[in-house]
C-alpha positions in Angstrom: 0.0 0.0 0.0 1.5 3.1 -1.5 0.0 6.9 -0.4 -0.6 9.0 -2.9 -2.1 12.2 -1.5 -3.7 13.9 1.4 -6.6 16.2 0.9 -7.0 19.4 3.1 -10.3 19.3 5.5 -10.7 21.3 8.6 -11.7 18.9 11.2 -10.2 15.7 9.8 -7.6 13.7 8.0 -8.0 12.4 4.4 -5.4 10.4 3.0 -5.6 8.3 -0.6 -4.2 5.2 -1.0 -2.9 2.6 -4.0 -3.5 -1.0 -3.0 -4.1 -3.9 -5.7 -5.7 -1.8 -8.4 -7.9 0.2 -5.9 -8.1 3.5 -4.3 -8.7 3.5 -0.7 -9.7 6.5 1.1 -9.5 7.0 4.3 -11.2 9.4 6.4 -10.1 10.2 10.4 -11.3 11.9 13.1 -9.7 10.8 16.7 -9.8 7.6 17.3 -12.0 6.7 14.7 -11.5 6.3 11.2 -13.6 5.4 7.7 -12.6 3.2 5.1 -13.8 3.5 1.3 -12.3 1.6 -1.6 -13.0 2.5 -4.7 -11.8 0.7 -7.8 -9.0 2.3 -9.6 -10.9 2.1 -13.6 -13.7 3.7 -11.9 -12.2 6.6 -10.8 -10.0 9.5 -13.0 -7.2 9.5 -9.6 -7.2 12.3 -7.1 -9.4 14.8 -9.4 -12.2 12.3 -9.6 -11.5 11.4 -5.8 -11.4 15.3 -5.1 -15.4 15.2 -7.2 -16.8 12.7 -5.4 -15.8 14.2 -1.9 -18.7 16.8 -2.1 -20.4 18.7 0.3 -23.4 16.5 0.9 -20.7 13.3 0.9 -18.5 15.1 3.6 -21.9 15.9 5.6 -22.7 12.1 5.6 -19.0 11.0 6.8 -19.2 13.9 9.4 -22.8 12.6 10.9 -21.4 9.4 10.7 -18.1 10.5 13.0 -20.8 11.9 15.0 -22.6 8.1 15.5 -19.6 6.5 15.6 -18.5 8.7 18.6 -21.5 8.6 20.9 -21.8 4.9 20.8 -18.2 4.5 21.8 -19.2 7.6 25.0 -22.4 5.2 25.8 -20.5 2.1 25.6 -17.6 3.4 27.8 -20.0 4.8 30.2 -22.3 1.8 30.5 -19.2 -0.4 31.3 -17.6 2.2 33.9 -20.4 2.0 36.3 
């Protein structure tokens, strides 16, 4: 697995990948992290990756952060009582 570019976002990390004839892209936010692949003939490299990462995209991985997080809070408070 080879990196092939980062791409700028205020609140969390996006880094692109090369693996086996795929793009992965992988979105981060604390301790928690997102995982697309996307097949490299699908995709016209980091300007078609850039496209597809638009605003109502980024909303749905940012709500999902959001899920992701307050399960973890409920499970880590449900098992610390």
């Amino acid at each position: 697995m080879r990196i092939i570019g980062s791409i700028p976002h205020p609140k969390i990390t996006i880094t692109v990948f090369s693996l086996n004839d795929k793009y992965q892209l992988k979105f981060e936010a604390g301790p928690m992290e997102q995982t697309f692949k996307i097949p490299q003939n699908e995709i016209s490299g980091m300007d078609g990756i850039k496209k597809l990462l638009d605003d109502e995209f980024m909303r749905k991985i940012m709500e999902r952060f959001n899920e992701m997080y307050l399960s973890f809070k409920a499970a880590k408070e449900k098992n610390t009582l």
